[in-house]
Z-matrix of the N, CA and C atoms (Angstrom, degrees):
N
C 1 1.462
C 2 1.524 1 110.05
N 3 1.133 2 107.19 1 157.99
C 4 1.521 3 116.51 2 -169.73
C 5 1.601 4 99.85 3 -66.52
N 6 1.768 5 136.96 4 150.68
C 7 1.213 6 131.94 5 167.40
C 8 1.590 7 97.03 6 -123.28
N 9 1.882 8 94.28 7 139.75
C 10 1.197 9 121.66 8 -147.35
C 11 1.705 10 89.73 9 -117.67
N 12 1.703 11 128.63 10 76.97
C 13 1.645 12 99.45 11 -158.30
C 14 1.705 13 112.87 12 -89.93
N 15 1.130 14 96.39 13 15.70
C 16 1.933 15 96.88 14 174.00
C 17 1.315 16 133.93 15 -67.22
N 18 1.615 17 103.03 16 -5.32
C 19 1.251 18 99.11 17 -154.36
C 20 1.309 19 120.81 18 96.20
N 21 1.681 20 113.45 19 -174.23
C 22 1.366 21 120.47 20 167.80
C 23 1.356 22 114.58 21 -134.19
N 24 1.333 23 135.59 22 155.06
C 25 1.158 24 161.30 23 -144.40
C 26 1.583 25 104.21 24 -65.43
N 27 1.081 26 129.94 25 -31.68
C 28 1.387 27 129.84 26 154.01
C 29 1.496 28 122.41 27 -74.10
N 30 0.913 29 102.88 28 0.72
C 31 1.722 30 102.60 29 -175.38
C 32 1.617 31 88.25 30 -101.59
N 33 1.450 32 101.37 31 -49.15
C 34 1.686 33 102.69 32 177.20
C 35 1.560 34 142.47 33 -37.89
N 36 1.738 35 88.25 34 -51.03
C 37 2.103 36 114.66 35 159.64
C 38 1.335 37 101.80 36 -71.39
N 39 1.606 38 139.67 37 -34.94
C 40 1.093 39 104.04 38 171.56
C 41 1.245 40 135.94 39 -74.16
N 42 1.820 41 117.94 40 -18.79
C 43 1.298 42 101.01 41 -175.71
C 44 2.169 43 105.94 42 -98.25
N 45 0.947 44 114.97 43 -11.67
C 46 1.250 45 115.61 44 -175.77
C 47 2.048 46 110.23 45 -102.76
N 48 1.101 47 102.36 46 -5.92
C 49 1.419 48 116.22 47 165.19
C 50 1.524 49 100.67 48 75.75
N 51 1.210 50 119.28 49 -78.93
C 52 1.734 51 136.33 50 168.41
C 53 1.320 52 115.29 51 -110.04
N 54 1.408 53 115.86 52 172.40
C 55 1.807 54 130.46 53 -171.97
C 56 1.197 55 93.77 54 -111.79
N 57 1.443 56 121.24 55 177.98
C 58 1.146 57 133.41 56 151.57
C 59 1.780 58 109.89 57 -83.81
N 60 1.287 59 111.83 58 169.25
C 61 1.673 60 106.57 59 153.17
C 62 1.304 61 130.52 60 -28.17
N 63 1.367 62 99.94 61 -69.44
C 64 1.092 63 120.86 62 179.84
C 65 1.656 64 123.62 63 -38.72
N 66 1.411 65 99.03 64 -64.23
C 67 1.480 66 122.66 65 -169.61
C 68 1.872 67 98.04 66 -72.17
N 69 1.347 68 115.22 67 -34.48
C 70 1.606 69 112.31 68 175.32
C 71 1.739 70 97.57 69 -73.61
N 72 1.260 71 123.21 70 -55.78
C 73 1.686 72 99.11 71 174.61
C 74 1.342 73 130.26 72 -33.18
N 75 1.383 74 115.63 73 -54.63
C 76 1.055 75 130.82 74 -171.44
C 77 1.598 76 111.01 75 -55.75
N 78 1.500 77 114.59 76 -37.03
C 79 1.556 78 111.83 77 -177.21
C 80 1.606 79 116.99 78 -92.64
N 81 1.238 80 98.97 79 -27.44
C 82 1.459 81 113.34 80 158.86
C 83 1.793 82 117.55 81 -45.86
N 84 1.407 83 91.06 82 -65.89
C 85 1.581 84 96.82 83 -176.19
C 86 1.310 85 118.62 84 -57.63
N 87 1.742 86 132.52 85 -31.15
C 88 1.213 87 156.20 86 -166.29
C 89 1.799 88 89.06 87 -77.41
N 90 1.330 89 114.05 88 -73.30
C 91 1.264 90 119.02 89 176.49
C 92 1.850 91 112.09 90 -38.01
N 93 1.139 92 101.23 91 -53.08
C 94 2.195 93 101.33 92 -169.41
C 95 1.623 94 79.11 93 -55.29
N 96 1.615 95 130.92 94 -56.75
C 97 1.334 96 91.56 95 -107.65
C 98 2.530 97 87.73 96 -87.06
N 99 1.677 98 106.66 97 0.06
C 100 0.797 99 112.91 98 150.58
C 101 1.444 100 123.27 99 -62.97
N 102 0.992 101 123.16 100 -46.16
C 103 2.227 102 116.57 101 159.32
C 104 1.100 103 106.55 102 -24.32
N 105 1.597 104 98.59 103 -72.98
C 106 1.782 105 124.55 104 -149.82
C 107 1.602 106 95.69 105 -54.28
N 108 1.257 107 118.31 106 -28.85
C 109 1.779 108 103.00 107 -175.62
C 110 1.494 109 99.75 108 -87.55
N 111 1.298 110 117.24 109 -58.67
C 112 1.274 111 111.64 110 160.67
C 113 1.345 112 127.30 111 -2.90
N 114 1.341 113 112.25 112 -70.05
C 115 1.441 114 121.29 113 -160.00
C 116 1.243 115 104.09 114 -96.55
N 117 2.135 116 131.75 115 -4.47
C 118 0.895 117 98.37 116 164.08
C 119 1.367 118 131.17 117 -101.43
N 120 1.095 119 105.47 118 18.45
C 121 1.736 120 125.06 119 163.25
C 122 1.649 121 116.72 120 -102.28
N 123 1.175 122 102.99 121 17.40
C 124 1.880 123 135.11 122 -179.17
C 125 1.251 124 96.23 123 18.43
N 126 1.417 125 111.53 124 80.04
C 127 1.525 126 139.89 125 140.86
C 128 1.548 127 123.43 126 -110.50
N 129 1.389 128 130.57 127 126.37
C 130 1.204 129 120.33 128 -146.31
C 131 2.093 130 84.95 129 -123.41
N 132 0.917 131 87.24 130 131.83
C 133 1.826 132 85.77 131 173.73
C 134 1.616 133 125.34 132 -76.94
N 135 1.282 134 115.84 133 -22.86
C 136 1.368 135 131.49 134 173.31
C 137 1.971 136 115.91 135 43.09
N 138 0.990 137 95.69 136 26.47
C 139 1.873 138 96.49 137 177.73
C 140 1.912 139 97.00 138 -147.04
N 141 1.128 140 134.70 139 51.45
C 142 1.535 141 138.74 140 -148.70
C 143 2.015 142 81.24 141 -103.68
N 144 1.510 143 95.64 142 121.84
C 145 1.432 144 79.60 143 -171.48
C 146 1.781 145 73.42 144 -160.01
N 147 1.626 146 101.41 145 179.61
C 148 1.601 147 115.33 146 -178.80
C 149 2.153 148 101.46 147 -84.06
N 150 1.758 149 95.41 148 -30.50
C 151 1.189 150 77.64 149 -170.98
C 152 1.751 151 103.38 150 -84.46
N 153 1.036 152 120.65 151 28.99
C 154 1.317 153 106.37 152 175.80
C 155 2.056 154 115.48 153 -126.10
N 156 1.492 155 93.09 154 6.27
C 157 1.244 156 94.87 155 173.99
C 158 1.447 157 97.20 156 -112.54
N 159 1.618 158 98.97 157 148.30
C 160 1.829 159 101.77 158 -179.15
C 161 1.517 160 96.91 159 -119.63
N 162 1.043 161 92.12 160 150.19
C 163 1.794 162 118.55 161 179.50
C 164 1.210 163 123.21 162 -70.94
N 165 1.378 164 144.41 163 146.90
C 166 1.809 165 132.70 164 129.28
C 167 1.322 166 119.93 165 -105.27
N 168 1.038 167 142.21 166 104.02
C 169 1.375 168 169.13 167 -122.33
C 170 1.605 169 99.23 168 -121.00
N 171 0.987 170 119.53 169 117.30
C 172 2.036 171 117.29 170 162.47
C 173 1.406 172 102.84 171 -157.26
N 174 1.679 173 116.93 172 122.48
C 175 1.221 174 117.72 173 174.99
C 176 1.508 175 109.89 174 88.78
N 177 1.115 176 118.14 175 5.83
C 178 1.309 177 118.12 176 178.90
C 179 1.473 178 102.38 177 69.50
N 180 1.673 179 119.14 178 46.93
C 181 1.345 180 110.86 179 175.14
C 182 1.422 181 97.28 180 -156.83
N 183 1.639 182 112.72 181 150.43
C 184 1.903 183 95.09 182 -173.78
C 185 1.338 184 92.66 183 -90.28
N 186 1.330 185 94.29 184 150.90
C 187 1.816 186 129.99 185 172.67
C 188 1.635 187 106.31 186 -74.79
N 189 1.498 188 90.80 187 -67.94
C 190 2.104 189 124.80 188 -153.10
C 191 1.268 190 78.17 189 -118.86
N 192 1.971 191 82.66 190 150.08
C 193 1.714 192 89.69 191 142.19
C 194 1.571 193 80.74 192 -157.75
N 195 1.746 194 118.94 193 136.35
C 196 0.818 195 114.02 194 171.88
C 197 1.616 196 128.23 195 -112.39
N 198 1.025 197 144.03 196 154.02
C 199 1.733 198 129.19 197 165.83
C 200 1.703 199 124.25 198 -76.60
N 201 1.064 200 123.54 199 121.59
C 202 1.380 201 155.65 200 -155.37
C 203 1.046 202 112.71 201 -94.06
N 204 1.601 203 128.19 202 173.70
C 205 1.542 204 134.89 203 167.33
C 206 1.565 205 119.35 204 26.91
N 207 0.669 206 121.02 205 99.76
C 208 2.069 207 129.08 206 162.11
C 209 1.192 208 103.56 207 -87.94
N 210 1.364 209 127.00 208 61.93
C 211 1.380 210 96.31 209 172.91
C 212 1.833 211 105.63 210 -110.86
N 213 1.298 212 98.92 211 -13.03
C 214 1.725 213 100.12 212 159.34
C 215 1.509 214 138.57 213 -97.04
N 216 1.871 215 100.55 214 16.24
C 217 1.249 216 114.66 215 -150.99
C 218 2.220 217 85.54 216 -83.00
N 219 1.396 218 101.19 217 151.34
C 220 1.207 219 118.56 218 174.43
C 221 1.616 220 116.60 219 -139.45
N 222 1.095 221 113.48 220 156.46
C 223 1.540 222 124.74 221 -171.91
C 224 1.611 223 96.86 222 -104.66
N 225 1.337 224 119.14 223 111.43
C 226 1.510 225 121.15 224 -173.88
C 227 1.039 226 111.09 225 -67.82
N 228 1.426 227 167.90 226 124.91
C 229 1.199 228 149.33 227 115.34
C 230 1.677 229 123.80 228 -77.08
N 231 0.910 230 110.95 229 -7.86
C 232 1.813 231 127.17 230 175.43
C 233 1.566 232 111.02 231 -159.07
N 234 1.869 233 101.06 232 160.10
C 235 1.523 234 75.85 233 177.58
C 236 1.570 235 128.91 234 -75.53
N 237 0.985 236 97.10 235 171.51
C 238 1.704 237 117.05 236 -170.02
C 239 1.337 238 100.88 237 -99.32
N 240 1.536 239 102.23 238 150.77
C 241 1.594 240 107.59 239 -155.29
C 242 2.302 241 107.32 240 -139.29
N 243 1.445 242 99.67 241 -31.77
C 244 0.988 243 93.18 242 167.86
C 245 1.384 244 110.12 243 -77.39
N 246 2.007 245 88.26 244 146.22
C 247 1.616 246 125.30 245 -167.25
C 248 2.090 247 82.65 246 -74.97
N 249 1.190 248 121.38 247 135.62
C 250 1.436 249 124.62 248 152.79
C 251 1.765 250 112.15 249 -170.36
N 252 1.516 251 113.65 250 -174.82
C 253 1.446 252 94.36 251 -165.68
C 254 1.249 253 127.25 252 107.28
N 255 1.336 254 139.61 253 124.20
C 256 1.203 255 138.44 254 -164.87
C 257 1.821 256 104.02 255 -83.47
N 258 1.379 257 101.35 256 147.11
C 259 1.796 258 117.89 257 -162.55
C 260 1.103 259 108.18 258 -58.20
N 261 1.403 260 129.44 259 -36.71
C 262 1.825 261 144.39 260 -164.38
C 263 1.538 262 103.65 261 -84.80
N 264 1.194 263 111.03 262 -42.64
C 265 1.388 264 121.28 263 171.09
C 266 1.735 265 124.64 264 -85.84
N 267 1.269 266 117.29 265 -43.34
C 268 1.369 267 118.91 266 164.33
C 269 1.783 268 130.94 267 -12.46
N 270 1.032 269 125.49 268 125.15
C 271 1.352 270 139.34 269 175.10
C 272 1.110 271 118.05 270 -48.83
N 273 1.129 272 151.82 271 158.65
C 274 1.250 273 124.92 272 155.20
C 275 1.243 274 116.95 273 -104.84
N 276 1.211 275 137.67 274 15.87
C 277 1.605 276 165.13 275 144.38
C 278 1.826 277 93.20 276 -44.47
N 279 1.101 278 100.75 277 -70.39
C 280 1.548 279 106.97 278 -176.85
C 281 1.434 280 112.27 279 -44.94
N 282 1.898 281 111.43 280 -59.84
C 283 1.626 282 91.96 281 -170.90
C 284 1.604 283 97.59 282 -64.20
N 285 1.117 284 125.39 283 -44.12
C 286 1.652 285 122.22 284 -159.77
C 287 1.922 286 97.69 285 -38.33
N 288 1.470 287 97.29 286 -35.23
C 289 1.599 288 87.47 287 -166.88
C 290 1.701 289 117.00 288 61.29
N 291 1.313 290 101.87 289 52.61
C 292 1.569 291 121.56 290 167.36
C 293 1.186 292 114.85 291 -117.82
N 294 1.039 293 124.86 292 3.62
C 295 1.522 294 141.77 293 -176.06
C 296 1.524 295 110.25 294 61.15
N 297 1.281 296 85.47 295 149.52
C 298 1.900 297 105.22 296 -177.69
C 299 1.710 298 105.80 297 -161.17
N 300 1.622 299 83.81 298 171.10
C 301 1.459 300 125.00 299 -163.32
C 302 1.399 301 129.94 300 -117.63
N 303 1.092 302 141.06 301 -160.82
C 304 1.231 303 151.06 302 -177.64
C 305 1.597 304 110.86 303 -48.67
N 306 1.450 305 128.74 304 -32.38
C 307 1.156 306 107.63 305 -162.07
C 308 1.897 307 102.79 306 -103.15
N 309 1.219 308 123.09 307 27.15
C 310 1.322 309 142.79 308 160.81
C 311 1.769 310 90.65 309 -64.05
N 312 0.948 311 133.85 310 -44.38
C 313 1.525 312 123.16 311 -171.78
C 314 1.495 313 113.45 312 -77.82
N 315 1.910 314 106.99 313 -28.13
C 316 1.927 315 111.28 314 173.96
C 317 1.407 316 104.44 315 -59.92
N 318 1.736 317 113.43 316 -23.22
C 319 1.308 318 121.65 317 -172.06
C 320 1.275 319 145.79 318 -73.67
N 321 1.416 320 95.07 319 -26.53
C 322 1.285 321 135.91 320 166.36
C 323 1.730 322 123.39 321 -99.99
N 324 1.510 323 105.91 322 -0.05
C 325 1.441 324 97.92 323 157.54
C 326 1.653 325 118.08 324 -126.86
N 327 1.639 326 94.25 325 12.29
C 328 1.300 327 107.69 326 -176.79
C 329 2.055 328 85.34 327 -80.88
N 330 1.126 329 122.78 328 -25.03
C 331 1.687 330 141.22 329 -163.56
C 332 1.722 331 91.00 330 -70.58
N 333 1.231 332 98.94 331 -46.39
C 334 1.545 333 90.65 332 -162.21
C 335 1.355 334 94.33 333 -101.26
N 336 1.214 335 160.96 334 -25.45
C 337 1.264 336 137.24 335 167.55
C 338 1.536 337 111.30 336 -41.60
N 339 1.210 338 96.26 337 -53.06
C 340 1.817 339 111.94 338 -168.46
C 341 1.760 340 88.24 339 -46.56
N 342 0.921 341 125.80 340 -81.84
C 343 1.567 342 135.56 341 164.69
C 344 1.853 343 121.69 342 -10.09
N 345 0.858 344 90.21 343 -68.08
C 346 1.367 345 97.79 344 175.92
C 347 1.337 346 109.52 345 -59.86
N 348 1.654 347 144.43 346 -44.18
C 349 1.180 348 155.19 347 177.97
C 350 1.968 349 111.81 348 -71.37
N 351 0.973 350 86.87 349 -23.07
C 352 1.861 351 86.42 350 176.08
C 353 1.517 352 101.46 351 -143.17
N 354 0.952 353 155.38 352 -10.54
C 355 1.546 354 160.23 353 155.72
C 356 1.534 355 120.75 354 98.76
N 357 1.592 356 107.35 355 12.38
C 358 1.672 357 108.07 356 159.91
C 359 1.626 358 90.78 357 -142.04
N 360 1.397 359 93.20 358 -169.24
C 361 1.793 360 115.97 359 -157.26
C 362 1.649 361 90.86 360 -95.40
N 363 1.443 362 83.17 361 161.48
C 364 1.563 363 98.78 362 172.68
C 365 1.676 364 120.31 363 -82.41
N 366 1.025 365 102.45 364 -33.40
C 367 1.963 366 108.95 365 169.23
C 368 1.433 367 105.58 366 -117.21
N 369 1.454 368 87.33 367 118.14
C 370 1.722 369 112.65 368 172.44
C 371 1.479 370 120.00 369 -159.12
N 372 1.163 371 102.27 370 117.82
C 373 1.773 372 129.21 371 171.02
C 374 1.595 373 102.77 372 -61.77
N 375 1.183 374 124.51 373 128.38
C 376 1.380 375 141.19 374 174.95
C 377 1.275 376 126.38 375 -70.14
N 378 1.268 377 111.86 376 -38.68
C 379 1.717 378 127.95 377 153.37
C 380 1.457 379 106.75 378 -102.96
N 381 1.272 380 122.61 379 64.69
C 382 1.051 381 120.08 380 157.73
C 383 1.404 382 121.03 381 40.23
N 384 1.242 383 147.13 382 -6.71
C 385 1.223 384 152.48 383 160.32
C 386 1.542 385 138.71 384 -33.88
N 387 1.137 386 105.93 385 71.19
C 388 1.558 387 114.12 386 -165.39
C 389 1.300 388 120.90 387 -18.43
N 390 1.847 389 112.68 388 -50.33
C 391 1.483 390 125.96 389 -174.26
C 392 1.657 391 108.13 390 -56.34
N 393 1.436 392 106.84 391 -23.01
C 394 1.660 393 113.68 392 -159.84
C 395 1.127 394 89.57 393 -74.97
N 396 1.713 395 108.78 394 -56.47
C 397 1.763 396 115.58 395 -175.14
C 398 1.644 397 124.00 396 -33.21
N 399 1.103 398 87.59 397 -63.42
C 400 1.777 399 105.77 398 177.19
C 401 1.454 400 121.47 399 -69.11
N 402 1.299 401 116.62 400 -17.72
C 403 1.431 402 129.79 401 169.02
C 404 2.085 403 110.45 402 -72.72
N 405 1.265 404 101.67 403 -22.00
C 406 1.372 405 123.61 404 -154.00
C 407 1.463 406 107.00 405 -101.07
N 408 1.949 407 105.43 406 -36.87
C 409 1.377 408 117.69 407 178.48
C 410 1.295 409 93.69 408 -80.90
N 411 2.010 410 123.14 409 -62.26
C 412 1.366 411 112.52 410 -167.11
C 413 1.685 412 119.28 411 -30.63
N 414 1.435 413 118.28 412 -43.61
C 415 1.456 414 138.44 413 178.74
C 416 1.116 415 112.98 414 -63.39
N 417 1.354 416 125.39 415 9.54
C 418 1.891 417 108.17 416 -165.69
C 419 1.136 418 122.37 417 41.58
N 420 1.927 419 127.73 418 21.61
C 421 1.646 420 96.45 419 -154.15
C 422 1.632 421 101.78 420 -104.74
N 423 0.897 422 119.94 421 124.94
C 424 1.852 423 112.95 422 166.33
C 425 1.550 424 95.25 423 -153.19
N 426 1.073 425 135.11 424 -179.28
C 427 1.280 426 164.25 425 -119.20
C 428 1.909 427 140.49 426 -172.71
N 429 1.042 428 111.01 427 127.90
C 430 1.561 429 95.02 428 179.14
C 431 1.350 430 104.25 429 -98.70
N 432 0.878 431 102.31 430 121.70
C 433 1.792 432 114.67 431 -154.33
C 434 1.845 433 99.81 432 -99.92
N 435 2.160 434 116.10 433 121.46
C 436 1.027 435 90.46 434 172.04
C 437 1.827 436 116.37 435 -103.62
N 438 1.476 437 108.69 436 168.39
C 439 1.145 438 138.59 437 25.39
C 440 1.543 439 131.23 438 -91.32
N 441 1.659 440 105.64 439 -16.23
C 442 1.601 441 111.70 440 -178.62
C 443 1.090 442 130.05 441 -62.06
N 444 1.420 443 119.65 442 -16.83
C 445 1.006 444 132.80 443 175.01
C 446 2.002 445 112.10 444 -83.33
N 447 1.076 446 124.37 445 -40.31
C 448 1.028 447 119.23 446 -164.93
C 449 1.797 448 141.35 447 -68.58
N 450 1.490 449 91.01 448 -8.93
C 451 1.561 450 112.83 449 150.68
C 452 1.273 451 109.41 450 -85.31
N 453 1.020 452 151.55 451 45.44
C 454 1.333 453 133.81 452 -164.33
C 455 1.794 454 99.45 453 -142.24
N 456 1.150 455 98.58 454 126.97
C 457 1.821 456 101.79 455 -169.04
C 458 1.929 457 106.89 456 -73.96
N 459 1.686 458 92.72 457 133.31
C 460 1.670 459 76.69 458 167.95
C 461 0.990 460 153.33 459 -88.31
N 462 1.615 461 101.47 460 22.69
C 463 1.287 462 125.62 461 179.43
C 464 2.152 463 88.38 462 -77.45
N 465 1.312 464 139.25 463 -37.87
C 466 1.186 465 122.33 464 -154.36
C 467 1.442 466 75.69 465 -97.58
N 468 1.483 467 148.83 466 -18.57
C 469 1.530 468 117.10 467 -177.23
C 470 1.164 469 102.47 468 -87.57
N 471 1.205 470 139.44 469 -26.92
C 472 1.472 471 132.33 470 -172.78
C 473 2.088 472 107.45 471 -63.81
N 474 1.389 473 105.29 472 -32.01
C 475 1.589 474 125.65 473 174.13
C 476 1.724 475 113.83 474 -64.03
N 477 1.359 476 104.60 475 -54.25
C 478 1.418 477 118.01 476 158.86
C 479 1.305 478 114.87 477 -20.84
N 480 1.875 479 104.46 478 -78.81
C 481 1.471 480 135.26 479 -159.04
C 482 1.281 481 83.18 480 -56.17
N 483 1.707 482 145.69 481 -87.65
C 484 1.191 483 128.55 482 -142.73
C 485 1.627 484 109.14 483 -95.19
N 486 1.310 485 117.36 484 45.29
C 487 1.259 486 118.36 485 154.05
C 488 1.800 487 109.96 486 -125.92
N 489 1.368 488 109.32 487 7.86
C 490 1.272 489 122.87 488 168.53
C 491 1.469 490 118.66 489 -135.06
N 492 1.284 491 95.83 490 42.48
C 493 1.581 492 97.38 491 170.19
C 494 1.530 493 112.53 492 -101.08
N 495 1.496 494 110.99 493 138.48
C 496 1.343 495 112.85 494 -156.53
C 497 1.262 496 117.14 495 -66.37
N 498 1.328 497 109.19 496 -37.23
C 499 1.517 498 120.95 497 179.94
C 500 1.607 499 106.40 498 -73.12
N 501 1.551 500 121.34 499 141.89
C 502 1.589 501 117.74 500 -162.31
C 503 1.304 502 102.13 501 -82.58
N 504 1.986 503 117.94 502 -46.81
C 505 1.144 504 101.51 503 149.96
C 506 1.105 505 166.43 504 53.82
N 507 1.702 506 112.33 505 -114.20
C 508 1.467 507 128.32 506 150.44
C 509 1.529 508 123.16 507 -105.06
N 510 1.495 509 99.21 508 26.93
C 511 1.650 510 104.25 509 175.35
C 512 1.547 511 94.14 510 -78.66
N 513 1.679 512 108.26 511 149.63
C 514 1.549 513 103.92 512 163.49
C 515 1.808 514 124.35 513 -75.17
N 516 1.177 515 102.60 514 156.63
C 517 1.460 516 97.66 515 -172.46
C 518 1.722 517 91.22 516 -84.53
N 519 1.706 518 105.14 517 -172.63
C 520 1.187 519 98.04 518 174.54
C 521 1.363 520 123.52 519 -84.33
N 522 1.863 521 127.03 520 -6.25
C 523 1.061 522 136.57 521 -166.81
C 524 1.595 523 93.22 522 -96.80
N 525 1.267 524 120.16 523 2.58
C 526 1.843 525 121.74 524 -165.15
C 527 1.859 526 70.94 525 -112.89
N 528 1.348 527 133.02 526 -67.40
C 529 1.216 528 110.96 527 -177.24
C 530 1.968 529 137.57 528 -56.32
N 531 1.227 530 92.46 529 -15.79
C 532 1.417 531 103.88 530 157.36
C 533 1.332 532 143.41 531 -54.71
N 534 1.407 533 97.39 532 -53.06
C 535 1.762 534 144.88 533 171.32
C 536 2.002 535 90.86 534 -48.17
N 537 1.552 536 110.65 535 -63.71
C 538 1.426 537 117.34 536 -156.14
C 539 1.538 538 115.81 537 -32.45
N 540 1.000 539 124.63 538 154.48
C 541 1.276 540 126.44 539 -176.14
C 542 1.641 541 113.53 540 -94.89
N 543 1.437 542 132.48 541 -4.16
C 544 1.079 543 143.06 542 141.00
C 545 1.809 544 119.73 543 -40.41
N 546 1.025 545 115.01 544 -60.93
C 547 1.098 546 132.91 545 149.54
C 548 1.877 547 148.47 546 -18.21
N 549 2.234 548 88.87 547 -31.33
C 550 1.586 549 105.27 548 152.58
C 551 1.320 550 106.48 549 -67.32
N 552 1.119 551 156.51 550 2.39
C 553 1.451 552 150.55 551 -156.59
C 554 1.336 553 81.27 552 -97.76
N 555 1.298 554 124.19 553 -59.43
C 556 1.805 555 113.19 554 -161.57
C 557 1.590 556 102.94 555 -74.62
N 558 1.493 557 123.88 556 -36.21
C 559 1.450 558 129.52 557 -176.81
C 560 1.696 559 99.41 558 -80.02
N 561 1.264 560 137.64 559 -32.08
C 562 1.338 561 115.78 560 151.45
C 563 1.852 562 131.50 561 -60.50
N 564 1.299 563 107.19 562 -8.80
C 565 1.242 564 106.15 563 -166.23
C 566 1.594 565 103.88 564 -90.48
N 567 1.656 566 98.12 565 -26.72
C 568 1.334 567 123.83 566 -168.01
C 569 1.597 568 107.74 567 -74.88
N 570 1.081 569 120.30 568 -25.63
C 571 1.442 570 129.53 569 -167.15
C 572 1.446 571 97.24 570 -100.68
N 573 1.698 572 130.97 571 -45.82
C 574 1.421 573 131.44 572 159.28
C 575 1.621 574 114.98 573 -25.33
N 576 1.324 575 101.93 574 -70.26
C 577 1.815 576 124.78 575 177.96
C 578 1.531 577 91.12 576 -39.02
N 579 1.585 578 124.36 577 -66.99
C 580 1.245 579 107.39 578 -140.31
C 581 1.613 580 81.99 579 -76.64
N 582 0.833 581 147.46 580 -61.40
C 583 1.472 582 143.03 581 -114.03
C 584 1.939 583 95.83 582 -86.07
N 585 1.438 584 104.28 583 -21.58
C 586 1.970 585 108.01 584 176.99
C 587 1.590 586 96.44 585 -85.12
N 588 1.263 587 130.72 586 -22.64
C 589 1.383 588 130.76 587 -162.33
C 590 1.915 589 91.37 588 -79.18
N 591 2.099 590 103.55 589 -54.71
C 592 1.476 591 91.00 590 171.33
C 593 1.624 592 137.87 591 -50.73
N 594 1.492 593 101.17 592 -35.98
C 595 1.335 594 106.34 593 -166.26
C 596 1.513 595 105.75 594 -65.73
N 597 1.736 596 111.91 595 -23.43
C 598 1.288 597 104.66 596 -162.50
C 599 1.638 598 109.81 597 -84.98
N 600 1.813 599 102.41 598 -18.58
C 601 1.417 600 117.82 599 155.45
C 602 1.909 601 111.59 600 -27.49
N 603 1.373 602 86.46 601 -70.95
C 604 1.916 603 100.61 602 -165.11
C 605 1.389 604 102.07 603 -68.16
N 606 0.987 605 117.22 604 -46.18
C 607 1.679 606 105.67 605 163.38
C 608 1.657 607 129.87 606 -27.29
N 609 1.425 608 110.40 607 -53.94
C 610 0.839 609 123.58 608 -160.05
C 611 1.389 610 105.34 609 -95.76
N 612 1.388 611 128.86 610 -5.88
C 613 1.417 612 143.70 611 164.43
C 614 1.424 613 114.02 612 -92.27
């Protein structure tokens, strides 16, 4: 099997707290475009969390980030009804117990973008109180909270908002989060890389 030696994505937020833009595009985009295959053979992974994506690290900047563990992954053919899934990340399709589908995973990385960009989650109970939590997710309600929020471009909150919209609905899929225009940040960075990698080609010719 492939070795991944960075670690994983929670080890990552803990020691660097937040990303830049930049560096959250980049894991974001790595993450959809793992969904997007996912879901188009409509298998939904249902455990989409930091500790389950692993890193590649060079320069003190991520490279990779890949998606991890299947061990809750399912092949949809109707909706899905068992409650599973970690609480911070969880759907709120799931607690409702109305059944759901594939975009429980836009849902759960719509969780960790938010995260990665300010360095905690968007739904959180203050005393720790699970019922509060889930009362809080059922609601869609969280916030761009200042000051962390206020560097933060609204091109990535507007991306946020419809990858955490409660209703599944008008949640974006992951190929609608691909599409986003937030998202040239990593495909500009990508075209930077290649185009210094060429020059250093002709240089050297």
């Amino acid at each position: 099997m492939e070795f991944i030696k960075g670690g994983d994505l929670f080890d990552a937020i803990a020691s660097a707290v937040r990303f830049s833009e930049e560096d959250a595009s980049i894991m974001v985009s790595h993450l959809c475009h793992a969904l997007a295959y996912l879901h188009s053979h409509d298998i939904v992974h249902r455990d989409v969390k930091p500790e389950n994506l692993l890193v590649q690290i060079s320069d003190q900047r991520i490279q990779c980030l890949k998606l991890a563990d299947f061990g809750l992954a399912q092949i949809v053919t109707e909706p899905l009804y068992t409650v599973c899934g970690t609480p911070t990340y969880v759907a709120p399709e799931i607690l409702a117990e109305v059944g759901y589908g594939l975009k429980i995973d836009v849902w759960a990385a719509g969780v960790i973008l938010y995260i990665l960009l300010c360095g905690f989650p968007p739904f959180v109970s203050t005393d720790n109180e699970q019922e509060k939590l889930f009362e809080k997710i059922l609601c869609g309600q969280y916030e761009f909270t200042s000051p962390y929020w206020d560097s933060i471009s609204s091109s990535a909150k507007e991306l946020i908002l419809n990858m955490l919209q409660a209703q599944p609905e008008l949640r974006f899929s992951a190929e609608d989060v691909l599409d986003h225009s937030w998202l040239s940040i990593e495909k500009d960075m990508h075209l930077k890389v290649s185009r210094e990698v060429k020059d250093e080609i002709e240089e050297m010719e």
